[in-house]
DRENLUMDREN-260777 format. One record per residue (C-alpha): x, y, z. Coordinates in steps of 0.25 Angstrom, whole numbers, plus 5000, padded with zeros to 4 digits. Last residue first. Example, Ala and Ser with C-alpha at 12.3 -4.5 7.8 and 13.67 -1.06 7.14 Angstrom:
    c1    c2    c3
  5055  4996  5029
  5049  4982  5031
This chain:
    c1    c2    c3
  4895  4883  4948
  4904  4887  4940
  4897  4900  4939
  4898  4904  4954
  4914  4901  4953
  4915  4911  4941
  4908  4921  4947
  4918  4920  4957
  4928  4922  4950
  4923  4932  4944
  4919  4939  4956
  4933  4935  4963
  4940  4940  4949
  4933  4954  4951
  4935  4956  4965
  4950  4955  4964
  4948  4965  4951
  4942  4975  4961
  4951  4973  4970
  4963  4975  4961
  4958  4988  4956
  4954  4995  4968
  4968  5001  4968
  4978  5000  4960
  4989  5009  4962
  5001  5011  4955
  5013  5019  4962
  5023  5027  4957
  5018  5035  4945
  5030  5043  4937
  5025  5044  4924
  5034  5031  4918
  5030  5025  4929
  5014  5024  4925
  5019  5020  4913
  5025  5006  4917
  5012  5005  4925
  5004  5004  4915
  4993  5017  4914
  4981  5016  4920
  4969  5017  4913
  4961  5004  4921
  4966  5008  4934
  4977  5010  4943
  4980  5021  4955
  4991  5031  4952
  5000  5034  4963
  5010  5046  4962
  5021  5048  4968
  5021  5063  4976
  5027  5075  4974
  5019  5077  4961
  5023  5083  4949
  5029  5074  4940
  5019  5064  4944
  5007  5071  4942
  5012  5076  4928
  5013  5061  4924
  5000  5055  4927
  4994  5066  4922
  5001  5061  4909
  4999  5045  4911
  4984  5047  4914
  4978  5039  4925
  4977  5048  4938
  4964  5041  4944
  4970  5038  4958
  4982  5047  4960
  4987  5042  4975
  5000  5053  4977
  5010  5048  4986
  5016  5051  5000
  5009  5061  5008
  5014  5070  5018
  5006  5082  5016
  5017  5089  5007
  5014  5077  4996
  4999  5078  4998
  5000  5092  4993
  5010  5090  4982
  4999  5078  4977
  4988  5086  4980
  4993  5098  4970
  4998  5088  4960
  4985  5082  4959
  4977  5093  4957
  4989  5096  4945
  4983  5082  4940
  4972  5086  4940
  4975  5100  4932
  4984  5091  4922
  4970  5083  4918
  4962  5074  4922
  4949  5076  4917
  4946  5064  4908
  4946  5057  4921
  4937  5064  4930
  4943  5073  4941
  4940  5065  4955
  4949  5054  4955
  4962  5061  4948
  4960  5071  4960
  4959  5060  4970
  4974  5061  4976
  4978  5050  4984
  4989  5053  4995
  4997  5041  4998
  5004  5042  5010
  5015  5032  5011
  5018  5030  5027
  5034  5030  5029
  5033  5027  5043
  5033  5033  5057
  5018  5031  5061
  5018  5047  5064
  5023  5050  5050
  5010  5042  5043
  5001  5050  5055
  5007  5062  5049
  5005  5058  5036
  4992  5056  5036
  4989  5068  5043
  4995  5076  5031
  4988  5069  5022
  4975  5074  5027
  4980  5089  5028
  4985  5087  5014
  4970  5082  5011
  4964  5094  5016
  4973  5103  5010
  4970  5097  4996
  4955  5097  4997
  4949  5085  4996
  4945  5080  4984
  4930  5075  4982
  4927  5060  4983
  4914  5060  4989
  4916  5056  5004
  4928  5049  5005
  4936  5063  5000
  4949  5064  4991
  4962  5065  4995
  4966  5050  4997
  4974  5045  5005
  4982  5031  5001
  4991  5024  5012
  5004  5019  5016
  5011  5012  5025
  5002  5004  5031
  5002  4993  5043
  4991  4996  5050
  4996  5006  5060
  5000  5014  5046
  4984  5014  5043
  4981  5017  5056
  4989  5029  5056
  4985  5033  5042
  4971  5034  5049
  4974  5043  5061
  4981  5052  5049
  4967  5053  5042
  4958  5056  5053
  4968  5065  5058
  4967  5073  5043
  4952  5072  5045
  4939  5067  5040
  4947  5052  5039
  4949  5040  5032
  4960  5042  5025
  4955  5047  5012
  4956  5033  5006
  4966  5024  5016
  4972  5014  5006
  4983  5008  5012
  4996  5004  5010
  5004  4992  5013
  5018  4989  5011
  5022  4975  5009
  5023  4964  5018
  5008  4960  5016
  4996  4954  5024
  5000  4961  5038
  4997  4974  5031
  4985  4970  5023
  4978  4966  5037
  4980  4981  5042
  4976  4986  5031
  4963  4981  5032
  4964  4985  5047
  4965  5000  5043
  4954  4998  5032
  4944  4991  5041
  4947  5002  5052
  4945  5014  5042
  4932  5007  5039
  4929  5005  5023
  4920  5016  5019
  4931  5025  5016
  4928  5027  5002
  4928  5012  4997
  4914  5007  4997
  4915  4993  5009
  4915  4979  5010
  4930  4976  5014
  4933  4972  5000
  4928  4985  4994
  4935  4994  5005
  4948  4988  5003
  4946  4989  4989
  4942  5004  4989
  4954  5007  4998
  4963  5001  4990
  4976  4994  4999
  4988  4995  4995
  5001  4985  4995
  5015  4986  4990
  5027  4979  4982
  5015  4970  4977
  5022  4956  4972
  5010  4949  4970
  5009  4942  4981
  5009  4956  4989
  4995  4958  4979
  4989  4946  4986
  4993  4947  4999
  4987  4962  5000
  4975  4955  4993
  4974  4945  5004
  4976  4957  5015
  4965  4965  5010
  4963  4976  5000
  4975  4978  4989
  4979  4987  4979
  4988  4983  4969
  4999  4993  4971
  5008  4995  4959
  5022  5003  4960
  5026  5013  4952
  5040  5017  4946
  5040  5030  4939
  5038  5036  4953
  5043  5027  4964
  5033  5026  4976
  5038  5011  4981
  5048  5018  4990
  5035  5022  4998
  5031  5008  5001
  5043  5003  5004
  5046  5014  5014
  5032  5011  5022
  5035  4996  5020
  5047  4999  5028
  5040  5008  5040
  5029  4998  5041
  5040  4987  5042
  5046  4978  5033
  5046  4962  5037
């Protein structure tokens, strides 16, 4: 049986770029067993599936407490390495945020997502402001005495349109993700980031491995090595196909009837 400290490492050495690695985000024990079935190297929670199966809008509505014990129950589910999807980190302040990476790591964690934008209506924090916000993190991360994988979401790509991305966003992103890097943090989340060429400046120019998240215009995977990603998330997606095939199967059962 590996330790925190060991799935920690794992975890990290995971992070190869050219040669990504797939989580297929979870968001309960069953689906965490599922997904390790499967032959998963690693598991994550989404924070909008987690939210959505336990009743609640995504955003920080779900309890810090329902979330902390949520991945409590994964952990003891799975062997792998667990990381967790903590949104902004629940928290006004940098000690808000460091108190809720400590729980997180109590529970059984060796990694997590922050993001950098705000709960409230999405807008970008300023960059100072989130340094500050990672640095707590990080702190509290050190103070546990492991390897904790701090993964520093960037929402620019979120909040510039599509058809608008362009070599200034990504040069936004390049500035967070040196900045975030200095803080203490691990790996740069991208959510939004599709296009192979952008793709490709971010990562020859960026400290940190990058994470792009899945979706319906995203590159094969084989391509997404060849410029330089090293993690492949995808997040709400396998929730919301779970859902589907329950309501059609469900459907189905209803109309046999």
């Amino acid at each position: 049986m590996s330790t925190q400290a060991q799935k920690a490492d794992q975890f990290h050495a995971l992070h190869v770029p050219g040669n990504p690695f797939v989580l297929f985000n979870i968001w309960d024990p069953g689906s965490a067993k599922a997904v390790a079935a499967a032959g998963a190297k690693a598991i994550g929670t989404g924070s909008w599936s987690v939210a959505h199966a336990s009743g609640f809008e995504d955003g920080e509505h779900l309890p810090r407490s329902l979330a902390i014990d949520n991945i409590r129950r994964i952990v003891s589910a799975t062997e792998l390495p667990v990381t967790i999807d903590l949104e902004s980190g629940y928290g006004d302040t940098p000690a808000s945020v460091g108190e809720t990476i400590a729980l997180a790591i109590e529970a059984g964690a060796i990694g997590c997502n922050i993001e950098d934008s705000l709960v409230s209506d999405r807008t970008l924090r300023p960059i100072a402001d989130q340094v500050e916000r990672i640095r707590a993190a990080r702190k509290a991360a050190d103070a546990a005495g492991i390897r904790f994988f701090l993964n520093a979401r960037s929402d620019v790509f979120l909040a510039t349109p599509r058809d608008r991305h362009n070599d200034a966003t990504v040069q936004q992103a390049i500035e967070r993700a040196r900045a975030y890097a200095g803080a203490g943090a691990s790996g740069l989340f991208a959510p939004g980031l599709a296009d192979l060429t952008l793709i490709a400046r971010f990562t020859e120019a960026s400290p940190l491995p990058l994470n792009i998240m899945a979706g319906d215009d995203t590159p094969p995977l084989r391509v997404l090595a060849e410029h330089g990603v090293a993690r492949l998330s995808h997040g709400p997606r396998p929730y919301r196909q779970a859902m589907k095939a329950l309501e059609e199967a469900a459907r189905a059962a209803f109309s046999s009837i």
